[in-house]
PyMOL commands that place a pseudoatom at each C-alpha (Angstrom):
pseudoatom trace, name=CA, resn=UNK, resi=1, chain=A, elem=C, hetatm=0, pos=[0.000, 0.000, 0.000]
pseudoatom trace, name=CA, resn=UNK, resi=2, chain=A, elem=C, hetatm=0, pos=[2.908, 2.690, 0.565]
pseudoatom trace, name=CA, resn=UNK, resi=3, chain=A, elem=C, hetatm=0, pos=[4.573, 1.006, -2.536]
pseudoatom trace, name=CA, resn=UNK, resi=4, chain=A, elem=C, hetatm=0, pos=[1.778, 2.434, -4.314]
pseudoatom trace, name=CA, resn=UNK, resi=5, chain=A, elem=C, hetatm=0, pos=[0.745, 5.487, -2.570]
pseudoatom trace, name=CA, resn=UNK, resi=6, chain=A, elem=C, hetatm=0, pos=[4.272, 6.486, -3.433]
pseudoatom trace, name=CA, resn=UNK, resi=7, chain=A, elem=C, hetatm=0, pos=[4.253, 6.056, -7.058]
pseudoatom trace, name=CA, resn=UNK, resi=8, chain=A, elem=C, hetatm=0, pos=[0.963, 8.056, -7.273]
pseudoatom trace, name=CA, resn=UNK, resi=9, chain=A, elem=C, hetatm=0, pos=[2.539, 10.700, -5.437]
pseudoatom trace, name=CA, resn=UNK, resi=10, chain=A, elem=C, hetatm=0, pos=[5.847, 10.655, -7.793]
pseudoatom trace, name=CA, resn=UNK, resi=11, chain=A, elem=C, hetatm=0, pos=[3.523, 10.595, -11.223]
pseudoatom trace, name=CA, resn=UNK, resi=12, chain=A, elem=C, hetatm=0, pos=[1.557, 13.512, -9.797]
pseudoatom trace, name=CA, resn=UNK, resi=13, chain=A, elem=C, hetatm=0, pos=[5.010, 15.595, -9.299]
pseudoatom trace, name=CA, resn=UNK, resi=14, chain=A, elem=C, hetatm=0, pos=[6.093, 14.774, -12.525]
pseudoatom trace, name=CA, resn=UNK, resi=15, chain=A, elem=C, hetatm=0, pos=[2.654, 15.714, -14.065]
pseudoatom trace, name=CA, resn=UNK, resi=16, chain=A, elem=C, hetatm=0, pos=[2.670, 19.129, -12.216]
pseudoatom trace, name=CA, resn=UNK, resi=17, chain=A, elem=C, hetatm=0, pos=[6.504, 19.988, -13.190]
pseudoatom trace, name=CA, resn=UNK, resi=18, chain=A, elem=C, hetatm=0, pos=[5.491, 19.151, -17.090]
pseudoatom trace, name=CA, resn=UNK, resi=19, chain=A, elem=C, hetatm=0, pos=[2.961, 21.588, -16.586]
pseudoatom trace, name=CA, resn=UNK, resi=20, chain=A, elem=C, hetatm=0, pos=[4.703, 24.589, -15.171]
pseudoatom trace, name=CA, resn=UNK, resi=21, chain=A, elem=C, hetatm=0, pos=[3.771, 23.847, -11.565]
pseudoatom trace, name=CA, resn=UNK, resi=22, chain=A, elem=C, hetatm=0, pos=[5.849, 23.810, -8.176]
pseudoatom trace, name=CA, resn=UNK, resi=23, chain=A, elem=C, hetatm=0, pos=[7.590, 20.559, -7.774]
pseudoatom trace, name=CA, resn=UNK, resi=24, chain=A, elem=C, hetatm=0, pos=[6.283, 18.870, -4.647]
pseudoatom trace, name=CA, resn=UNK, resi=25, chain=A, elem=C, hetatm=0, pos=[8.969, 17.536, -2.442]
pseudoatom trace, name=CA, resn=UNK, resi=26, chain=A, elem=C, hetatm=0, pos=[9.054, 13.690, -2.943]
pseudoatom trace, name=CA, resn=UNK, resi=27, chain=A, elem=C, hetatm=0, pos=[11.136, 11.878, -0.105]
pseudoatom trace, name=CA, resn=UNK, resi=28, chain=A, elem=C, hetatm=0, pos=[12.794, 8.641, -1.716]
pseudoatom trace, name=CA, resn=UNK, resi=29, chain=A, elem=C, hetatm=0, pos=[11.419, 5.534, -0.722]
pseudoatom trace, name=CA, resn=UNK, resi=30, chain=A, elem=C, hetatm=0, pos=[13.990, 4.173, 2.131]
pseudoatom trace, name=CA, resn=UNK, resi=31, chain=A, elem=C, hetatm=0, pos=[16.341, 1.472, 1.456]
pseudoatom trace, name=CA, resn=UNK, resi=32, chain=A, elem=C, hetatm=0, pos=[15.957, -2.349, 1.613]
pseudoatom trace, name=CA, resn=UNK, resi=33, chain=A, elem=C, hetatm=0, pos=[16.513, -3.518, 4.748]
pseudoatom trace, name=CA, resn=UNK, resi=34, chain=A, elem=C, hetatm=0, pos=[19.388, -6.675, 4.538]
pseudoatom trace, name=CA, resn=UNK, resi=35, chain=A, elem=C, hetatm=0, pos=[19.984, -9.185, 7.198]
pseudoatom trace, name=CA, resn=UNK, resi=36, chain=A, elem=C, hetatm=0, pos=[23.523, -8.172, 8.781]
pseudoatom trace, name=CA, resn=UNK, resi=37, chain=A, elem=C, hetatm=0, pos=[25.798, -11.194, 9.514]
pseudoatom trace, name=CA, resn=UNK, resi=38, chain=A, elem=C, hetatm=0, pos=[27.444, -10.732, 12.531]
pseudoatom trace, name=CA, resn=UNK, resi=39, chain=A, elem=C, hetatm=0, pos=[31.609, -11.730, 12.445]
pseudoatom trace, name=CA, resn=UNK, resi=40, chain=A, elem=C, hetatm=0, pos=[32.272, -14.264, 15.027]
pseudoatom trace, name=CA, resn=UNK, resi=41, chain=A, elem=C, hetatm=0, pos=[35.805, -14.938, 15.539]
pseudoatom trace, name=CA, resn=UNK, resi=42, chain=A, elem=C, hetatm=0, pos=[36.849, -18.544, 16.464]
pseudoatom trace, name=CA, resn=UNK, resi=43, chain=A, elem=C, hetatm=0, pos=[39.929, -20.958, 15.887]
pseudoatom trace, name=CA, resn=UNK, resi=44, chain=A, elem=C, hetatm=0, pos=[41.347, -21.195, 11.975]
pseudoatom trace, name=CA, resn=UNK, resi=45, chain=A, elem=C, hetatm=0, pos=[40.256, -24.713, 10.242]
pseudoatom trace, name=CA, resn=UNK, resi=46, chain=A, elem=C, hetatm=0, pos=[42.967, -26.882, 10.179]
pseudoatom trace, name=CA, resn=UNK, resi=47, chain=A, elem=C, hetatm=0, pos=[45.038, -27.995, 6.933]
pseudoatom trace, name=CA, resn=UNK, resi=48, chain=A, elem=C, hetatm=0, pos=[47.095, -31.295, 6.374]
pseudoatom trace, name=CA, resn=UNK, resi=49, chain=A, elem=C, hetatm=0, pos=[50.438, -30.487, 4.814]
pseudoatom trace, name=CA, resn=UNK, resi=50, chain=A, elem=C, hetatm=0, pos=[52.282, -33.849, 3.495]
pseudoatom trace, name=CA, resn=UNK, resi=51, chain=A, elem=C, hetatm=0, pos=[56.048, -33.324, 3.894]
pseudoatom trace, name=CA, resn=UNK, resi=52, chain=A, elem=C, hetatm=0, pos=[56.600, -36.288, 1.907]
pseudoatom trace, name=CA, resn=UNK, resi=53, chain=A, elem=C, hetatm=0, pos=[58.586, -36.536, -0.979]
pseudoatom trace, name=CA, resn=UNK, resi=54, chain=A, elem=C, hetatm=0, pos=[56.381, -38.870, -2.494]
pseudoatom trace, name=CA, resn=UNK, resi=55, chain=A, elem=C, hetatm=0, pos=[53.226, -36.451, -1.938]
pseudoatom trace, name=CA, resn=UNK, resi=56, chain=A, elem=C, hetatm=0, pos=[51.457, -35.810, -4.688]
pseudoatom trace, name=CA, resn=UNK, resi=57, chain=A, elem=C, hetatm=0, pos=[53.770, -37.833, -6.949]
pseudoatom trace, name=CA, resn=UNK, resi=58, chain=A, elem=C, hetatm=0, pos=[53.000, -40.121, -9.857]
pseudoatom trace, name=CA, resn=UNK, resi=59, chain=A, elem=C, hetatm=0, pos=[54.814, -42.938, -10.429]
pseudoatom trace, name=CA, resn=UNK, resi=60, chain=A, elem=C, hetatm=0, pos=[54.953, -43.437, -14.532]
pseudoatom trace, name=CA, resn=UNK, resi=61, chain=A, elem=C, hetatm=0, pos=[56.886, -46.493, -15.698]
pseudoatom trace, name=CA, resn=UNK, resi=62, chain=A, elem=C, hetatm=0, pos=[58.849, -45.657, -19.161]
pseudoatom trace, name=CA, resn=UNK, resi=63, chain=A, elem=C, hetatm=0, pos=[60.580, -49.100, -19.487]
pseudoatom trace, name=CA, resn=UNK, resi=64, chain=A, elem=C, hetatm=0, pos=[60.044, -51.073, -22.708]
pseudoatom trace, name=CA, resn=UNK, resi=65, chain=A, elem=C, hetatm=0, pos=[61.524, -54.421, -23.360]
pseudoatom trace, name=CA, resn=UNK, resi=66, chain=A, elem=C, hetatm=0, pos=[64.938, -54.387, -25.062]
pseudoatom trace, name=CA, resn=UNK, resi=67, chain=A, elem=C, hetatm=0, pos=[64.767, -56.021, -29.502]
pseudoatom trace, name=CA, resn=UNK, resi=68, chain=A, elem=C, hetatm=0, pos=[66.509, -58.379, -30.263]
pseudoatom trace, name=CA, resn=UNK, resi=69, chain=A, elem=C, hetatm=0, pos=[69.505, -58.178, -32.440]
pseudoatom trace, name=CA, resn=UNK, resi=70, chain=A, elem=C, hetatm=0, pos=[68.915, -59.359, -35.694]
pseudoatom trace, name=CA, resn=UNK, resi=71, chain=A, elem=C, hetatm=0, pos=[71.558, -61.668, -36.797]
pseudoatom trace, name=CA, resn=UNK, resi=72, chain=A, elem=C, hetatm=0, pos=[73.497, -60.317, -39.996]
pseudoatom trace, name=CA, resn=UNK, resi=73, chain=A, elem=C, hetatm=0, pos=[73.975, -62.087, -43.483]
pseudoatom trace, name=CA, resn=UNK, resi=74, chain=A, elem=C, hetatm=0, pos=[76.815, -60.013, -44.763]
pseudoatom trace, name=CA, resn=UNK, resi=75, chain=A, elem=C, hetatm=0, pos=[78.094, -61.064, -48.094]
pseudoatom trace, name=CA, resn=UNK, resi=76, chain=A, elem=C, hetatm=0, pos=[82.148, -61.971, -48.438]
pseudoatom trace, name=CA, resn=UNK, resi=77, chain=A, elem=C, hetatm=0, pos=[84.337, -59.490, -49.940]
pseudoatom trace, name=CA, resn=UNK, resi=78, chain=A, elem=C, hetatm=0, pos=[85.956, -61.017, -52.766]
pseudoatom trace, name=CA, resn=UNK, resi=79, chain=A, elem=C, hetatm=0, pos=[88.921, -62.447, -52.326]
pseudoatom trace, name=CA, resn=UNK, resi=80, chain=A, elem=C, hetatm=0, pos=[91.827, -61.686, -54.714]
pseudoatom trace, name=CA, resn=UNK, resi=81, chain=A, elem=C, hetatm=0, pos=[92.765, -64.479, -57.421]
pseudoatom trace, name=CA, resn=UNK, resi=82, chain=A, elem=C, hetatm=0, pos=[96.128, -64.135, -56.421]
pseudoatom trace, name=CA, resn=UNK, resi=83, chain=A, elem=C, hetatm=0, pos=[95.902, -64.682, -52.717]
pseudoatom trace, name=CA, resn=UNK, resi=84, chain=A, elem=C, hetatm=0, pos=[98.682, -66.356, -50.834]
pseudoatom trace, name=CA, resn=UNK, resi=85, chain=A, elem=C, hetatm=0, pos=[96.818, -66.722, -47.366]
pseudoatom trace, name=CA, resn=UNK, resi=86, chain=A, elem=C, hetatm=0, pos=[92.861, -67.455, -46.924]
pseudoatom trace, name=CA, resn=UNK, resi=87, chain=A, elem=C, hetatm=0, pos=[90.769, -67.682, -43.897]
pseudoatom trace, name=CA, resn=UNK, resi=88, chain=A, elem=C, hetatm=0, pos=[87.623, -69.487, -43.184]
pseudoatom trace, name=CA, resn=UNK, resi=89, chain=A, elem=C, hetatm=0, pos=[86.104, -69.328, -39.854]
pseudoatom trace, name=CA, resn=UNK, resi=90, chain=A, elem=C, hetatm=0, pos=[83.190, -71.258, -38.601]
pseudoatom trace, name=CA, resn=UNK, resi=91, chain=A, elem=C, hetatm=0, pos=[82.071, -72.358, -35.645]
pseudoatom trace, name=CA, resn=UNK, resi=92, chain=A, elem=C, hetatm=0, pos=[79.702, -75.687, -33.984]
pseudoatom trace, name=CA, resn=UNK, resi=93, chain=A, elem=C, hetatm=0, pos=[76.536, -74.492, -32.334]
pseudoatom trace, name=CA, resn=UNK, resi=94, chain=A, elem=C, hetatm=0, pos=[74.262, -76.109, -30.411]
pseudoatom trace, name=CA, resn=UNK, resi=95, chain=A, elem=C, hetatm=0, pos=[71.254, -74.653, -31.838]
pseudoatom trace, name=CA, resn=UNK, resi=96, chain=A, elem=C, hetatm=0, pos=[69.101, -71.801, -34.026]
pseudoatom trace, name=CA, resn=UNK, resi=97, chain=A, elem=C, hetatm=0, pos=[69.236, -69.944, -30.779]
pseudoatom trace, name=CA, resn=UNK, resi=98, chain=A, elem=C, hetatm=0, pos=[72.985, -69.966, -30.816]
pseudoatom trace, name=CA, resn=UNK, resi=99, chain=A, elem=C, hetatm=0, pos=[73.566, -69.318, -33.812]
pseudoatom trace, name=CA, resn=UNK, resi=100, chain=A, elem=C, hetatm=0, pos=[73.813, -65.592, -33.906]
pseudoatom trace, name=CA, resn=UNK, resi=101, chain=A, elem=C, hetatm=0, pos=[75.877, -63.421, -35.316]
pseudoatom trace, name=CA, resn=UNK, resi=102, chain=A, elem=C, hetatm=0, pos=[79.578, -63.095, -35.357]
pseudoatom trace, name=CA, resn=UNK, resi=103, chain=A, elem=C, hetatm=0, pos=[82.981, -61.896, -37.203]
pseudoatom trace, name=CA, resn=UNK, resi=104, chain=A, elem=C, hetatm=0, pos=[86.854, -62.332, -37.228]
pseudoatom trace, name=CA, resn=UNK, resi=105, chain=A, elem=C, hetatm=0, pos=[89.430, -59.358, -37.396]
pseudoatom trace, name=CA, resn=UNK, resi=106, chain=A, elem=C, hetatm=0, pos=[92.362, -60.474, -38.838]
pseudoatom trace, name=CA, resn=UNK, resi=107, chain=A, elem=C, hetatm=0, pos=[96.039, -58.596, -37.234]
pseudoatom trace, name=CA, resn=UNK, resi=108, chain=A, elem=C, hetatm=0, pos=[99.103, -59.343, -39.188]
pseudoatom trace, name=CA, resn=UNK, resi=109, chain=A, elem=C, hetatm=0, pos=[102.229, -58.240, -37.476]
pseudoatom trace, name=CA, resn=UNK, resi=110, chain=A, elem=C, hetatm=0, pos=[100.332, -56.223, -34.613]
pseudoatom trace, name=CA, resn=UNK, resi=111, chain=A, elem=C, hetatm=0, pos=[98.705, -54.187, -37.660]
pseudoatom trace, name=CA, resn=UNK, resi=112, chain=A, elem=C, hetatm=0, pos=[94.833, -54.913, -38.755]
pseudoatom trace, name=CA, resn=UNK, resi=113, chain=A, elem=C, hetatm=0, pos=[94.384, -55.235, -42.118]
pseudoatom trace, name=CA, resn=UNK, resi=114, chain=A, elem=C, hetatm=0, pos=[90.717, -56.388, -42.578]
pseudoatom trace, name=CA, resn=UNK, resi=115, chain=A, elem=C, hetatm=0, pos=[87.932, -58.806, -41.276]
pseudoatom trace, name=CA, resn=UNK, resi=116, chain=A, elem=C, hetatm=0, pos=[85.572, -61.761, -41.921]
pseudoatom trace, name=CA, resn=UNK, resi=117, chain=A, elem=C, hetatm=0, pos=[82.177, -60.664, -43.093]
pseudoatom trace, name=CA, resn=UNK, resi=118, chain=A, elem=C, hetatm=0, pos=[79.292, -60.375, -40.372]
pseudoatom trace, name=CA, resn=UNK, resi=119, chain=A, elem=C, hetatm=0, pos=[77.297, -63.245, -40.807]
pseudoatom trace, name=CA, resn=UNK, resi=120, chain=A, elem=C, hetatm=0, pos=[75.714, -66.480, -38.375]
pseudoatom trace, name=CA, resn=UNK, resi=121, chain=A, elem=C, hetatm=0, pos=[78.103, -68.525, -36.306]
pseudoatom trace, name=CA, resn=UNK, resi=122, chain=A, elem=C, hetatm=0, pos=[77.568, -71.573, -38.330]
pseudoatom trace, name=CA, resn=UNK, resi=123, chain=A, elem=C, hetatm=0, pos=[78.031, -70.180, -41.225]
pseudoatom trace, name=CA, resn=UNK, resi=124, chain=A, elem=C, hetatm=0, pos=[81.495, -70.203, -42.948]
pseudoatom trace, name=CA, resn=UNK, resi=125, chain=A, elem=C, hetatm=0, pos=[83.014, -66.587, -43.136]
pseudoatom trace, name=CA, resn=UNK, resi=126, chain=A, elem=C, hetatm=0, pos=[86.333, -65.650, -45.287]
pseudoatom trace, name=CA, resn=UNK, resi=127, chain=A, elem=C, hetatm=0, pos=[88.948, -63.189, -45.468]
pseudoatom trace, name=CA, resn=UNK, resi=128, chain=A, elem=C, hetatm=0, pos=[92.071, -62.774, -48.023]
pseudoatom trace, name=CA, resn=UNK, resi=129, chain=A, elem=C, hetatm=0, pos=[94.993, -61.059, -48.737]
pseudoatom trace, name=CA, resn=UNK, resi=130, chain=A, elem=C, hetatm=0, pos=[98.405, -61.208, -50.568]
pseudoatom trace, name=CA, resn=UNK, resi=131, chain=A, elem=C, hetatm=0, pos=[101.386, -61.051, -48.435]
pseudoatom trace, name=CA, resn=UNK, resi=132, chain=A, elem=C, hetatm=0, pos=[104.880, -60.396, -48.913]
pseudoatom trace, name=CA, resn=UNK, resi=133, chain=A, elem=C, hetatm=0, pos=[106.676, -63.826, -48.370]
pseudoatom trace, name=CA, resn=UNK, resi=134, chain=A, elem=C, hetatm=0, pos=[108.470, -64.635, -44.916]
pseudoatom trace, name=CA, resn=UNK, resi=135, chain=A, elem=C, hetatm=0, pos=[107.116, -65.446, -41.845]
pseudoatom trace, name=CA, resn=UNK, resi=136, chain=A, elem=C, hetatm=0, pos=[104.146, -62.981, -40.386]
pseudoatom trace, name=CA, resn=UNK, resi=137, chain=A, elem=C, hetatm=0, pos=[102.634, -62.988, -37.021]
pseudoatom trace, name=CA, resn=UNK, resi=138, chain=A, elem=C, hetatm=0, pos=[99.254, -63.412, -37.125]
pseudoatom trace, name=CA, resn=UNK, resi=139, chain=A, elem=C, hetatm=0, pos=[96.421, -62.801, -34.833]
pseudoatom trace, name=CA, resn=UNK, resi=140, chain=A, elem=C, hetatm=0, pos=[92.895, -63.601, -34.972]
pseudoatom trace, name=CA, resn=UNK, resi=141, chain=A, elem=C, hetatm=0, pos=[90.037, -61.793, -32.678]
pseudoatom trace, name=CA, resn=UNK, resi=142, chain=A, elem=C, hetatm=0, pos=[86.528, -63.273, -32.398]
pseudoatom trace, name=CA, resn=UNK, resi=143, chain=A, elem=C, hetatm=0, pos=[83.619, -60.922, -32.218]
pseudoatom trace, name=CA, resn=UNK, resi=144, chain=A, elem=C, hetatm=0, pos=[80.477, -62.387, -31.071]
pseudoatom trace, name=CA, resn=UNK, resi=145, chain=A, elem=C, hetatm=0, pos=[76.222, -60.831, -31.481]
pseudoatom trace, name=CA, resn=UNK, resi=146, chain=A, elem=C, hetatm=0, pos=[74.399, -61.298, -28.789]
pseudoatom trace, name=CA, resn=UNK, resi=147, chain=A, elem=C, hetatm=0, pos=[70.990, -61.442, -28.495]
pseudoatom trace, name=CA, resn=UNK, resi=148, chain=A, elem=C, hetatm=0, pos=[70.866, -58.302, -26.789]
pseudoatom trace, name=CA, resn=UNK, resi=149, chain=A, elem=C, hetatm=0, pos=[72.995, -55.477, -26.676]
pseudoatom trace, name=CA, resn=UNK, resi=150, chain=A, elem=C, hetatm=0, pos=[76.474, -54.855, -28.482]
pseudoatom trace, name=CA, resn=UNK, resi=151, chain=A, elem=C, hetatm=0, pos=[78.887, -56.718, -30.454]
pseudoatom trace, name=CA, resn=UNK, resi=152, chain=A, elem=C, hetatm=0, pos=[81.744, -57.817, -27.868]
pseudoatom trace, name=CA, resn=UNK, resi=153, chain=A, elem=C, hetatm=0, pos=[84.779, -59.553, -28.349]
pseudoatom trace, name=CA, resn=UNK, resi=154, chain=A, elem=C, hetatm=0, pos=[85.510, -63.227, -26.978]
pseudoatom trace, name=CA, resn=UNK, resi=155, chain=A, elem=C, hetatm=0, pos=[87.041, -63.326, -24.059]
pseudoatom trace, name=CA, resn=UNK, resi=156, chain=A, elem=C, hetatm=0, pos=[90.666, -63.113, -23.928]
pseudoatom trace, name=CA, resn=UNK, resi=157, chain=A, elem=C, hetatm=0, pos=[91.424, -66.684, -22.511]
pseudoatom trace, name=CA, resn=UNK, resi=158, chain=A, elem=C, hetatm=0, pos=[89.716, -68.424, -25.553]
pseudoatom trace, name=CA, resn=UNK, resi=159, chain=A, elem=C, hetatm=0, pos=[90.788, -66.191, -28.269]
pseudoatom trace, name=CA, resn=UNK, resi=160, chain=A, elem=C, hetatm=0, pos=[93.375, -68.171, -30.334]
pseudoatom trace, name=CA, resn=UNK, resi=161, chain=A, elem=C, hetatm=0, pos=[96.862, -67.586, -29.464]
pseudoatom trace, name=CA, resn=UNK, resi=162, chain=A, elem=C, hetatm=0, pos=[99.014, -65.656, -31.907]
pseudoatom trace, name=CA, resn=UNK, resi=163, chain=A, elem=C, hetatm=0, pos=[101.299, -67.569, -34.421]
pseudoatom trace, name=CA, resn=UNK, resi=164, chain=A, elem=C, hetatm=0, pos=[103.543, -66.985, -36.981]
pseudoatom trace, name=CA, resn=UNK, resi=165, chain=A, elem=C, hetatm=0, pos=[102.808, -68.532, -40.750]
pseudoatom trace, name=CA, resn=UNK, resi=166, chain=A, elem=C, hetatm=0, pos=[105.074, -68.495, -43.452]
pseudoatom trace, name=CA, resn=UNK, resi=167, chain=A, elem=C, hetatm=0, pos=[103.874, -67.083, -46.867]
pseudoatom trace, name=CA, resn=UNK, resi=168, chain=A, elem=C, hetatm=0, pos=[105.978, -68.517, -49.884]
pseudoatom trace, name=CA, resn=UNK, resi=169, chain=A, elem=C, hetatm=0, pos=[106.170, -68.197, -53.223]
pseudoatom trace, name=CA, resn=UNK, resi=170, chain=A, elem=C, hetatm=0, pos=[103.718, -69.828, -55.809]
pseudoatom trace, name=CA, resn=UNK, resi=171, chain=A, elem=C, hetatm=0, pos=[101.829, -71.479, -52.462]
pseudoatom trace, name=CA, resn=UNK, resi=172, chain=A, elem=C, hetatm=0, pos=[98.822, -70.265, -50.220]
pseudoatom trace, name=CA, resn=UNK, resi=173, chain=A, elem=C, hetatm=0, pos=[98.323, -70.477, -46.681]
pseudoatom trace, name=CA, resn=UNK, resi=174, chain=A, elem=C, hetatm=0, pos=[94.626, -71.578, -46.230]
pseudoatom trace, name=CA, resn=UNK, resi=175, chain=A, elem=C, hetatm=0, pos=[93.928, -71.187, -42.578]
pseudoatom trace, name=CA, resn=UNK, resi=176, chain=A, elem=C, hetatm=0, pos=[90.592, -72.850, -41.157]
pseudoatom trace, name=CA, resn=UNK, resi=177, chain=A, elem=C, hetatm=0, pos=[89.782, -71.958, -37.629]
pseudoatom trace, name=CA, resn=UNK, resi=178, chain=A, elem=C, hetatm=0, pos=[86.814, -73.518, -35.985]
pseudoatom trace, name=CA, resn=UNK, resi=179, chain=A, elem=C, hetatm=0, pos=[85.009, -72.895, -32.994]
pseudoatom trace, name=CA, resn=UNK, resi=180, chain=A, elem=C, hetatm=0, pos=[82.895, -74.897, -30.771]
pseudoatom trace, name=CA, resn=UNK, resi=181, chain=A, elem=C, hetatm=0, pos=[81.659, -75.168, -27.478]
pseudoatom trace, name=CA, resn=UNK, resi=182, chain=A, elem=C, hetatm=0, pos=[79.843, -71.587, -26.914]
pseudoatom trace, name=CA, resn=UNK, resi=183, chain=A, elem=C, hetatm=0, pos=[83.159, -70.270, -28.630]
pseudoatom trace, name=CA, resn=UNK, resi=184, chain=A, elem=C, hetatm=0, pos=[85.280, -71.949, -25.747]
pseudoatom trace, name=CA, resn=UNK, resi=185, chain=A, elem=C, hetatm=0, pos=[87.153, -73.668, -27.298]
pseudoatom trace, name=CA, resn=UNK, resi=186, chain=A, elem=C, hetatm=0, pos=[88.684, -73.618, -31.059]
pseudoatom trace, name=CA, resn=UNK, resi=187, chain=A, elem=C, hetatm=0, pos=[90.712, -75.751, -33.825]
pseudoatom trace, name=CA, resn=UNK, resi=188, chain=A, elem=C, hetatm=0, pos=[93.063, -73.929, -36.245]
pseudoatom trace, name=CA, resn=UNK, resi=189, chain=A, elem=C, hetatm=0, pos=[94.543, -75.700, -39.264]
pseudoatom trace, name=CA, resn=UNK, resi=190, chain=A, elem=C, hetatm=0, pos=[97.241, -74.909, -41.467]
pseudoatom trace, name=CA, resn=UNK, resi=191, chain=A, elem=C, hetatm=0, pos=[97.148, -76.175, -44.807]
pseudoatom trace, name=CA, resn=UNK, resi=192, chain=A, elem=C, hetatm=0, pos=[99.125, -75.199, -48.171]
pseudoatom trace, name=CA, resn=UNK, resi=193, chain=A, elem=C, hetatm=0, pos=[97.780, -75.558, -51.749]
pseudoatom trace, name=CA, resn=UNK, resi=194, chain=A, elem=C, hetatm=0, pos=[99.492, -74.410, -55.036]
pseudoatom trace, name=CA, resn=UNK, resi=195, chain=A, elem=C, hetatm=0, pos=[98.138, -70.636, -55.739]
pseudoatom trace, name=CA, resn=UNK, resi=196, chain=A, elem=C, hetatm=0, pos=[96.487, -71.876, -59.165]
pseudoatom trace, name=CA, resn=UNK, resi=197, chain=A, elem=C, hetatm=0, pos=[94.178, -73.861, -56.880]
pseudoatom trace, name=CA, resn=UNK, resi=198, chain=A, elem=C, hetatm=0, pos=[90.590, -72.047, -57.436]
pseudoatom trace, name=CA, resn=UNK, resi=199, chain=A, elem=C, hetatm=0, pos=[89.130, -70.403, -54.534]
pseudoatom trace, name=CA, resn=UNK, resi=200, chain=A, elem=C, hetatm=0, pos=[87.175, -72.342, -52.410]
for i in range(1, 200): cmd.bond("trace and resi %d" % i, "trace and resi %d" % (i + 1))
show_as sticks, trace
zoom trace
C-alpha cells in the first residue's frame, strides 16, 4: 500500500513539473533492509600439509623391453685371385638360438688389415689377402652378437693364441679356424695348396 501510494505521489510531481507547476517535495522511498551477519571470531580450520617426498607424486613407468639383435647375413668381400693366405672361420653351435651373429678381425704383425664378413656362427666366413713372403705374425680376434645389446669380443682366454705362418712363393696359406663349445674352445689348421688352386 505505501509502494503504491508512493508512485501516485511521484507521477503527480512529474505531471505538475510538465505543466509549469511547483515541484512537490518527494522523499525517496527508504532502502531495503538486509539481514547483517554478525563476524564471530573462532579458531582457523585446520590444513594437512604432506612433507613427503612422495606427496602428490606419480609414479609413470617408461621401461620397454629391449629387440633383439637381428643376426646379420653379410656377403664376403671377394677375395683376390692371387691370394697367398685365406681364412675361413666357422664355428659348432648347439642350436638356431645360438647361432647368432659373429665376425673375425684379422692382425698381421700387430697391424689390422681387414675382417671376416658379419654373418651367423655356423656359417662359414672368409677373409684374403696377398702377403709379402716370410714369416708374419698373425692374430685372430673373435667378435660375437648377442641377443641383446652390443657386439663384444671373446674373451681373452679363448681367443686363439698368436702364431707366426710363413707365406711362400707360388703357395697359399689356407687357414681354417673352428670354434665350438659356446666359442670356448677352437681348432686352427694350417694347410698349403698351389696358388692356381681355385678359390674355395
Amino acid at each position: 500500500m505505501k509502494d503504491s501510494l508512493w508512485l501516485s505521489t511521484a507521477s503527480a510531481a512529474l505531471l505538475l513539473t510538465a505543466c509549469g507547476g511547483a515541484r512537490p517535495e518527494v522523499k525517496s522511498a527508504p532502502p531495503a533492509a538486509h539481514p547483517v551477519t554478525e563476524y564471530q571470531p573462532g579458531p582457523a580450520p585446520e590444513v594437512f600439509i604432506s612433507t613427503s617426498p612422495l606427496a602428490g607424486s606419480i609414479a609413470v613407468s617408461t621401461w620397454t623391453a629391449p629387440v633383439p639383435n637381428v643376426v646379420p647375413h653379410e656377403v664376403a668381400k671377394p677375395v683376390a685371385a692371387d691370394a697367398n693366405v685365406l681364412l675361413l672361420v666357422a664355428e659348432a653351435v648347439g642350436g638356431p638360438e645360438e647361432d647368432l651373429g659373429s665376425y673375425t678381425k684379422v692382425f698381421v704383425d700387430n697391424q689390422p688389415v681387414g675382417q671376416t664378413q658379419m654373418a651367423p656362427r655356423s656359417a662359414q666366413k672368409r677373409w684374403g689377402a696377398r702377403l709379402a713372403p716370410g714369416n708374419h705374425l698373425f692374430r685372430f680376434e673373435k667378435w660375437n652378437l648377442p641377443m641383446v645389446g652390443d657386439w663384444a669380443a671373446l674373451d681373452a682366454q679363448w681367443q686363439p693364441p698368436e702364431r707366426f705362418i710363413r707365406m711362400d712363393e707360388g703357395t697359399r696359406a689356407v687357414v681354417r679356424l673352428k670354434f665350438f663349445d659356446s666359442g670356448r674352445g677352437h681348432n686352427l689348421q694350417i694347410a698349403r695348396e698351389p696358388s692356381s688352386t681355385p678359390l674355395p
